[in-house]
C-alpha positions in Angstrom: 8.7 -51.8 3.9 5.7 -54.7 3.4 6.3 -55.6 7.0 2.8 -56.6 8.3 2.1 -56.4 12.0 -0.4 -57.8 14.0 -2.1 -55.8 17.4 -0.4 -52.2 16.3 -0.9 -49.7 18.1 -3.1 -46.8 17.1 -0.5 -43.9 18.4 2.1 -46.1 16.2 -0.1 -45.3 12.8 1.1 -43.1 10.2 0.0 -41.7 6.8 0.1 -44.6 4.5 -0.8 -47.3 6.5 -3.0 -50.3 5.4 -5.4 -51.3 7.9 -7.2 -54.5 8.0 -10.6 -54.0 9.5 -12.9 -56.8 10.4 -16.4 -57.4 12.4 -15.4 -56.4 15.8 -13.4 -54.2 15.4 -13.1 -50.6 16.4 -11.5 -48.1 13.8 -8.5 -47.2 15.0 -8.1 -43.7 12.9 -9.9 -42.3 10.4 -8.9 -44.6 7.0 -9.9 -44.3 3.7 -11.3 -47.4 2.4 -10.3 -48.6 -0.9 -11.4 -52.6 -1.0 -14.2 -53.8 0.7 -16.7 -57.0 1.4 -19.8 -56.4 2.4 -18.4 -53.9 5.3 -20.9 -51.8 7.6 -19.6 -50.0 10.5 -21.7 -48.0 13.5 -21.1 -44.3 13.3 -23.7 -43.4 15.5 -21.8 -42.2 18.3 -20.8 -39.0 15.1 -23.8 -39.0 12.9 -26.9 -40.5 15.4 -27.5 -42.8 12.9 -28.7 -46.1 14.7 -28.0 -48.4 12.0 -24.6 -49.6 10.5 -23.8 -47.5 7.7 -22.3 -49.6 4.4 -18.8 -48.7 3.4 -17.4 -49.3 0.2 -13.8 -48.6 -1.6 -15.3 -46.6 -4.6 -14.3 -43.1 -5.4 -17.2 -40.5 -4.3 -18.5 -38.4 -7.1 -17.7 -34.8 -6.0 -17.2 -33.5 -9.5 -18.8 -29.5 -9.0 -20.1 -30.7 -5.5 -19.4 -29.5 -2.2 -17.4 -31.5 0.1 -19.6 -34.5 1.4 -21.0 -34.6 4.5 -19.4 -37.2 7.2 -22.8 -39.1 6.7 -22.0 -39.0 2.6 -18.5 -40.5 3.1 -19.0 -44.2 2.3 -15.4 -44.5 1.3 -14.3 -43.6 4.9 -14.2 -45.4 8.4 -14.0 -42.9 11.4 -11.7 -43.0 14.3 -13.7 -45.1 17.4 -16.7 -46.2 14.9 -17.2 -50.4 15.7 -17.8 -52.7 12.6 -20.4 -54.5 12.8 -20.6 -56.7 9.4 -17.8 -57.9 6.7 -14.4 -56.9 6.4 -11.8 -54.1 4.7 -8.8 -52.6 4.1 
């Protein structure tokens, strides 16, 4: 309904939702990124990686590809990763 509301609760989130993600902040779900500003977040406690991995809201190229890896996702924020630089939605 373009109501925008401030400290939501995760539980409260549903299919469709915009969330605004900034340095800080943990990743309440797991959100598809579509616009982006320099954003990084810290995956490592999925992938191992121990550096921020950059996240961007560009399409993936799967075209006669198998389905990415979670480490191949750079259009997606996981549920409980931290960002660590820049902001997104």
């Amino acid at each position: 309904n373009g109501v925008v509301h401030d400290n939501f609760l995760a539980q409260d989130l549903v299919v469709g939702d915009l969330v605004l993600l900034a340095t800080g902040d943990r990743v309440p779900a797991d959100c598809r990124v579509v616009d982006s500003i320099e954003l990084a977040a810290d995956e490592s406690s999925l992938t191992g990686e121990n550096h921020p991995v950059a996240k961007t809201g560009e399409a993936l190229n799967t075209i006669g590809a198998q389905s990415p890896s979670i480490s191949q996702q750079d259009n997606v924020c996981f549920c409980g990763s931290l960002i660590r630089a820049g902001r997104g939605r």
